[in-house]
N, C-alpha and C positions, 0 to 999 in steps of 0.2 A: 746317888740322889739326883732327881732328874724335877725338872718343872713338868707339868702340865696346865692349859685349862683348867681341865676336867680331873681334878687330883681325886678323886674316890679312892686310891690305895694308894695315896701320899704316905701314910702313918706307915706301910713297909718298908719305905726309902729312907725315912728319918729314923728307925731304929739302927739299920745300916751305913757304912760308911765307906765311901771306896778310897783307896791308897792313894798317897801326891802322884802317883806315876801316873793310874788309871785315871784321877780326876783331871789331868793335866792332858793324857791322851786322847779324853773324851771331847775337853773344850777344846782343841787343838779341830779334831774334826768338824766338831761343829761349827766352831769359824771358819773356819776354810770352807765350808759348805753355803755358808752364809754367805762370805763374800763373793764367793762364784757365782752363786745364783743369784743374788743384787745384780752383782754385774753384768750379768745375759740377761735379766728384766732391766735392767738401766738401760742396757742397747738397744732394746726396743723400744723404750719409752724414748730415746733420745731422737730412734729414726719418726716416730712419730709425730714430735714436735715438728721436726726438720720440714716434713713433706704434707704439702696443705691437701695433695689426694686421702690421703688418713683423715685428715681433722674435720672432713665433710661428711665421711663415713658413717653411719650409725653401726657397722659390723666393728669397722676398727676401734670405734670410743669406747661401748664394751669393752672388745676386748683390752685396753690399755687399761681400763679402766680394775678388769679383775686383775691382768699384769701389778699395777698399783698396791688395790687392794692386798695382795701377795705379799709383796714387798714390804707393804710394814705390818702386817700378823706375821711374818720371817723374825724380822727385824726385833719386837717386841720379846717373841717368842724365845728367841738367842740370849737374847739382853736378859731375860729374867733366867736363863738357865744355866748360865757364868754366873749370875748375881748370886744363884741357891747354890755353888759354890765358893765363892768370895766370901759373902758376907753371911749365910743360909737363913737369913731372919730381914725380912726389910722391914719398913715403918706401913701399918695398914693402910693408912689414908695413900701415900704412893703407890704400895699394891694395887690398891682399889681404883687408881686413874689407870694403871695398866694392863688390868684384867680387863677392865671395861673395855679399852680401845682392843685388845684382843680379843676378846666378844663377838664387838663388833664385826673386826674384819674375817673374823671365823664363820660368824651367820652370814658375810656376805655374799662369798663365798659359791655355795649353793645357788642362792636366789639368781646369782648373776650370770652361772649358768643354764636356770632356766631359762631368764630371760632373753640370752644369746639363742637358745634353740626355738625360742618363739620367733626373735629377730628372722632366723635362717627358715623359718615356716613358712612364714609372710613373704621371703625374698621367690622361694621356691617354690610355693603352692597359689599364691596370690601373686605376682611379678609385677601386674598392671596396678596396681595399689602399692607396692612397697614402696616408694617415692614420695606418695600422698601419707601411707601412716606413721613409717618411718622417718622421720626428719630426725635432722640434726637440734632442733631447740627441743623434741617429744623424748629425742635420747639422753641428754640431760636431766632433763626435768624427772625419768625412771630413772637415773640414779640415784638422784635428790629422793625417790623414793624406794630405791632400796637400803638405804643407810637409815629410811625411818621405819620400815621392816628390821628391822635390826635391833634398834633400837626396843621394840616392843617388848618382846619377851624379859630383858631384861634391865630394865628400868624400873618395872612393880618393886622389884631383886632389890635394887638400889635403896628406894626408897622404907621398903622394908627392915633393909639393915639398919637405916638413919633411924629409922621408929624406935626399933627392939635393941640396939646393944645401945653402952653408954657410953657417954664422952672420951672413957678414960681408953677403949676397945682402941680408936682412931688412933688414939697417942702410945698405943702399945708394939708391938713387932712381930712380925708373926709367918711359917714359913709360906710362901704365895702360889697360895693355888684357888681354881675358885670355888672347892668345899672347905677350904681354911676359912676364908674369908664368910661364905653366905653359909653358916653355921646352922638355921632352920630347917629340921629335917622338911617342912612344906614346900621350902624354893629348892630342895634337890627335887623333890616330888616334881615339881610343876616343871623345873629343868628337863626331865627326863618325858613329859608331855610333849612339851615345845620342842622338842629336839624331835620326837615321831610325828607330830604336824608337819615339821620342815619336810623329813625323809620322806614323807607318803605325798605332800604335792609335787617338790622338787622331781620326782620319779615320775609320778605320774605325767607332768607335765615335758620330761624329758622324752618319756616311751612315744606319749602320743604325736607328736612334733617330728621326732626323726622315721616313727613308720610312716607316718602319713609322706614325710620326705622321701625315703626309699622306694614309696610304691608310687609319687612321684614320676621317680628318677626311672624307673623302670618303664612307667608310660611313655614316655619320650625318651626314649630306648637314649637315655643321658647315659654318662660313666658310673652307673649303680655302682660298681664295685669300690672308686674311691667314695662315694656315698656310704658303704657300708663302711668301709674304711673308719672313717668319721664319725661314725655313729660307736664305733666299738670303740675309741679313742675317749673317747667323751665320758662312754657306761667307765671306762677302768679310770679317768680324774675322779668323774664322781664319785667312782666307788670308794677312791685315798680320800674324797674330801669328808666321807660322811664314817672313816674310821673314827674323825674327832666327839664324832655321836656314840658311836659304840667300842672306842677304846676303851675305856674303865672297863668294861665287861669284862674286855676281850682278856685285858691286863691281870685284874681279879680271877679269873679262869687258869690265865698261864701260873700265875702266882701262887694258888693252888697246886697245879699238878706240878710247879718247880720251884718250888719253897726255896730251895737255898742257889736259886738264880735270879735274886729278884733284882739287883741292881741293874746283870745284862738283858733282863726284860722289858723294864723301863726308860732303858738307855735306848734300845732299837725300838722299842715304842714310842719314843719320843721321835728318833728320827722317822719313821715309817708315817707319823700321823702329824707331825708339824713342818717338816722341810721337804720331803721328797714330794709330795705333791705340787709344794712353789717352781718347783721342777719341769711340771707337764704343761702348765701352761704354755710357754714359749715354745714348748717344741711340738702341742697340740694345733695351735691355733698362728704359730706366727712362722717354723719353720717349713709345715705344709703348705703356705698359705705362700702364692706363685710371685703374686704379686706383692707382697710384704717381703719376701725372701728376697725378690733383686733387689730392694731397694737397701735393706739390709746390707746386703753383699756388696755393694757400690757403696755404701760406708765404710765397711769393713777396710774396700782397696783402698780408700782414702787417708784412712788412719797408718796404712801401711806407707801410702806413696807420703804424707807426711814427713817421716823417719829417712824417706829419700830423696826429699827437697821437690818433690815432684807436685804441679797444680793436680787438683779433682774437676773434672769435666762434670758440669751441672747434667745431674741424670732424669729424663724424661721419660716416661714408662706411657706407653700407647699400647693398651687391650682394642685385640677383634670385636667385634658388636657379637659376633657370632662365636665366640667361645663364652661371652659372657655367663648362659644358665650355664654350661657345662661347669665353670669357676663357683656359680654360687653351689654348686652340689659337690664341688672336690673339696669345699671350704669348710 
């Protein structure tokens, strides 16, 4: 028995049952996966706070910012999948604030890497403007509005289920997924809309940003190749980010031709399509990245010399003028 989102072949899982051993081995991993990866996006977020060159950034606030986002769709995601073994029924109205906030940070997801690869367009194809469009009060204010991109699609959702079921639905229990929950077969319909809107701009907007980058990078004979680098880094997160789009498919398909593996289908489903991608962020975007790396790494010694009673030397990081484009295109 495994949570999802997206439970379209929930009703397999709930006929099934795995053993104290199996269910016990499974949440055993998943925590442990959970707290590692919190903890390598907490270390990021923590050097970010630390060092005021980040917080001027419009590259680095994105990125902390999807780091973030990360962190609690993980978080959420964990919590309800120990829950659907402890308890396997929670209260709907609970569900329902938890799917939501899942939702949420699941469609954010996307967006916010397009809007990164528009960021890196503007830095790279436009250089003498990225200062004038990109600002730090403009980069906020696109988050502000990718969280009500988010919100769009499902909110009708919301308000739909308040219409159509009855008082008594809220006060009942139910196992949490979110076709348990949005029972209308028209909001899986419109689900499965909105989720191919996302895919076809998100792509689009990712292709045409990093070729126009590449070809770029290739005119001012830059370091194409960590360009392409980068660019390939990006298609395979997007690619883990948008299984959450075409899991149930994919799921429904194996479950079909492996009928009687359906628990370890959904077990690696879950892992492949809710945690391993929280995964590539930080080592996409923060351990390539030259200058986010030492600064990192002079935390790291600090936490060490700590434990040896030793001070940390305040660390000052001075970039070339002249490796500058080469940075924005290995970024």
């Amino acid at each position: 028995m495994n949570f999802s989102v997206d439970g379209n072949v929930t009703h397999v899982s709930l006929n099934v049952r795995d053993t104290f051993v199996t269910a016990l081995t499974k949440n055993i991993i998943v925590v442990a996966l959970w707290i590692s990866i919190n903890y390598i996006n907490g270390t990021f977020v923590h050097t970010f706070l630390k060092h005021e060159t980040f917080n001027v950034n419009p590259r680095y606030i994105l990125f902390i910012h999807l780091v973030i986002n990360d962190m609690i769709q993980l978080t959420i995601a964990v919590f309800l999948h120990v829950i659907s073994y402890i308890l396997f029924t929670i209260n709907v109205s609970f569900c329902c604030f938890l799917l939501m906030i899942a939702i949420f940070t699941t469609l954010n997801t996307p967006v916010n890497l397009a809007t990164m690869a528009l960021e890196r367009y503007i830095a790279i194809c436009i250089p003498l403007r990225h200062s004038q469009i990109c600002t730090v009060r403009r980069t906020y204010i696109l988050i502000g509005i990718i969280w009500i991109m988010a919100t769009i699609p499902i909110l009708p959702d919301l308000f739909i289920l308040l219409a159509t079921e009855p008082l008594q639905f809220f006060h009942s229990k139910i196992f949490c997924s979110r076709d348990s929950l949005f029972r209308n077969p028209y909001l899986i319909e419109k689900k499965n809309i909105s989720h191919a809107v996302y895919l076809t701009v998100v792509w689009f907007t990712l292709f045409y940003t990093y070729f126009r980058i590449m070809f770029t990078a290739k005119a001012a004979n830059a370091d194409a190749r960590k360009a392409r680098n980068t660019i390939l880094l990006h298609a395979v997160q997007l690619l883990m980010c948008m299984f959450t789009y075409i899991g149930p498919l994919i799921d429904s398909l194996m479950l079909y031709i492996f009928s009687t593996h359906a628990l370890e289908i959904r077990f690696t489903s879950y892992v492949i399509v809710h945690i391993l991608p929280r995964l590539i962020s930080p080592i996409v975007y923060g351990l390539r990245d030259q200058t986010f790396c030492k600064y990192l790494k002079r935390y790291l010694m600090c936490r060490v010399n700590e434990h040896l009673s030793s001070k940390c030397v305040p660390f000052k990081h001075h970039q070339p003028r002249e490796k500058v484009f080469i940075d924005h295109i290995a970024g």
